[in-house]
C-alpha positions in Angstrom: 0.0 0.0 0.0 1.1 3.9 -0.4 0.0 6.9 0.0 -2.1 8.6 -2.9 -0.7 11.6 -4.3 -3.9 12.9 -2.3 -3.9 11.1 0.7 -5.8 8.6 0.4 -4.9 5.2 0.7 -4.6 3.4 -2.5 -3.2 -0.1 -3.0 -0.7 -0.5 -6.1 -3.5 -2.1 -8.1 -6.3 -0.5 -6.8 -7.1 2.7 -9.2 -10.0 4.5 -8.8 -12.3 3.8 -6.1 -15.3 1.9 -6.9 -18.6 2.5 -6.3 -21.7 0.9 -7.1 -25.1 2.7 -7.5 -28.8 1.1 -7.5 -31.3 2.9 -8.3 -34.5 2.0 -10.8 -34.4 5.3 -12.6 -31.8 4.9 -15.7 -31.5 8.5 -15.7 -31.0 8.9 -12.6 -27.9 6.5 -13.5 -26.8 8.4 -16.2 -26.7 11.5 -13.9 -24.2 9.7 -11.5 -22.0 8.7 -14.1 -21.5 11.7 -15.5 -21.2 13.6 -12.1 -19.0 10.8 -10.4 -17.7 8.3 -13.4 -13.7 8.6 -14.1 -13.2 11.5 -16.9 -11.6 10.8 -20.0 -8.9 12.3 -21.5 -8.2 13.0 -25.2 -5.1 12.3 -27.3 -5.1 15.4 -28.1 -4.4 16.8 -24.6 -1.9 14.2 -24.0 -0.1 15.0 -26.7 -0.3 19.0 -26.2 1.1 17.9 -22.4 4.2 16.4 -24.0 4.9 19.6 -26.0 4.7 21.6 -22.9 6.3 19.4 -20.4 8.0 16.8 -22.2 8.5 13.5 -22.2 7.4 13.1 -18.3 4.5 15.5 -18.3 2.8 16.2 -14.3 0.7 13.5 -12.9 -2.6 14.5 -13.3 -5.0 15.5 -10.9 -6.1 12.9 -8.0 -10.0 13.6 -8.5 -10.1 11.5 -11.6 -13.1 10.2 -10.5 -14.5 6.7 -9.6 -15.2 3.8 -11.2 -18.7 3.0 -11.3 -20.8 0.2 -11.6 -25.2 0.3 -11.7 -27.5 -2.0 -11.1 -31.4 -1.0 -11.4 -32.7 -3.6 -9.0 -31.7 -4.8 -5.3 -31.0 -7.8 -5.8 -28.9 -7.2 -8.9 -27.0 -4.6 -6.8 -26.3 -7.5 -4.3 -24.9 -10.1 -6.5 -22.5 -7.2 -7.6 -21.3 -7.0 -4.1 -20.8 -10.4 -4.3 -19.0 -10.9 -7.4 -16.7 -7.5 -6.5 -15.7 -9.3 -3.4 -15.0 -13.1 -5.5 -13.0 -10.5 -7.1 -11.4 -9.2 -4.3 -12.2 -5.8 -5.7 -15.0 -4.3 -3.1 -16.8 -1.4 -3.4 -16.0 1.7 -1.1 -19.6 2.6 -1.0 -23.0 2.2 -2.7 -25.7 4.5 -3.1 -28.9 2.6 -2.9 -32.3 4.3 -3.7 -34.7 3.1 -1.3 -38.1 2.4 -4.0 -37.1 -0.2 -6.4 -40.6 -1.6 -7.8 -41.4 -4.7 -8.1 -38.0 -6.3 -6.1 -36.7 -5.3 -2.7 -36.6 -1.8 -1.4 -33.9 0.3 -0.3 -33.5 -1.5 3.3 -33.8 -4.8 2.0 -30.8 -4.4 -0.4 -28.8 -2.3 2.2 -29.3 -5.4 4.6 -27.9 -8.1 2.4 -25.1 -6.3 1.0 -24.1 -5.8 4.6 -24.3 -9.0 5.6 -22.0 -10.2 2.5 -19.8 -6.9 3.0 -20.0 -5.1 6.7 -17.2 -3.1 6.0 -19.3 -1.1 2.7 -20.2 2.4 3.2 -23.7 2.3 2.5 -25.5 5.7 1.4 -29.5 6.1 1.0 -30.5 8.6 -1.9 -34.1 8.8 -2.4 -37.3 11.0 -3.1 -39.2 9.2 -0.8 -39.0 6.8 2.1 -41.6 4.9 3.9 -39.5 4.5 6.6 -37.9 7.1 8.7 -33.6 7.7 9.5 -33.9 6.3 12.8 -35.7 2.9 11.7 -33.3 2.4 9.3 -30.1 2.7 11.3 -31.8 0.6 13.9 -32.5 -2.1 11.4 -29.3 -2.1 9.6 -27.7 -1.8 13.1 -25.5 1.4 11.9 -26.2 5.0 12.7 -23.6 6.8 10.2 -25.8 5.8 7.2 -26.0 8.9 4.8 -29.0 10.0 3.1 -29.2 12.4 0.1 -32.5 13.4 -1.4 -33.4 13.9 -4.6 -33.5 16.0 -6.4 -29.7 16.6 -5.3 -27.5 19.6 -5.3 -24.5 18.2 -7.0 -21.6 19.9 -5.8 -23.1 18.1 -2.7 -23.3 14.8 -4.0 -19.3 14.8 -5.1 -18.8 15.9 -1.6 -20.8 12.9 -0.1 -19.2 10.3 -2.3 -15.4 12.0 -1.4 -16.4 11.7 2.4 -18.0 7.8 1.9 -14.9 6.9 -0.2 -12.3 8.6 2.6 -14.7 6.8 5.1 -15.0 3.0 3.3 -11.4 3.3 2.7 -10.9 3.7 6.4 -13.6 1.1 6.9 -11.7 -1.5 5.1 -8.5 -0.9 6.9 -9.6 -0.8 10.0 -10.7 -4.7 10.2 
């Protein structure tokens, strides 16, 4: 393991941090990748970067986003925790939206992927709940769940996932 050029602990293979988002709404999936997902860069500015700085041009920036994977029901969301740790790639977080017609809801899906992977940070990001903050930290049996509500401010939302990445990353190492 070493130290991120940001801070953050990052083993040699790692790269970006993952994350894995469930929500029914493929829009709002196409909003979190494009306000979270890794950024692309051209050829063009790579090669304009060699011009101006040679053959070694500066690292680039830290925030180059995460890697993200979606899944539109619960229980799809769940075998994706599963498979990521077969892989022995886990998440640092998911974002679970807590109405997912016809499968399992928010809670349900929060509670198996915690009893796969206890050391996930586990966000709730939702328009609606039928069930209040306190019932669901009692049920999942952890009161530093996050919630964000939609619609979602999102310079807000890039601050929440920094602080559950910093916070899963932490998690993990921890245990």
């Amino acid at each position: 393991m070493r130290q991120s050029g940001q801070g953050g602990l990052r083993t040699e293979a790692q790269g970006p941090r993952r994350i894995l988002i469930v929500d029914d709404d493929p829009a709002i999936l196409n909003v979190w990748r494009r306000v979270l997902g890794q950024r692309t860069r051209s050829a063009s500015l790579d090669n304009l970067e060699k011009k101006i700085f040679g053959a070694n041009p500066p690292a680039a920036s830290g925030d180059a986003g995460f890697a993200i994977d979606t899944a539109s029901q619960g229980q799809e969301g769940y075998q994706k925790v599963i498979s990521a740790l077969e892989e022995g790639r886990p998440y640092t977080f998911a974002l679970v939206d807590m109405r997912m017609p016809p499968g399992w809801d928010g809670l349900e899906t929060i509670l198996h992927m915690l009893e796969k992977d206890p050391r996930l940070e586990v966000a709730i990001c939702s328009a609606f709940s039928d069930i209040s903050r306190e019932e669901v930290a009692q049920r999942v049996g952890r009161t530093d769940i996050q919630w964000l509500r939609k619609p979602f401010d999102l310079e807000v939302a890039r601050d929440l996932a920094r602080k559950l990445s910093e916070q899963g990353v932490q998690r993990r190492h921890s245990r």
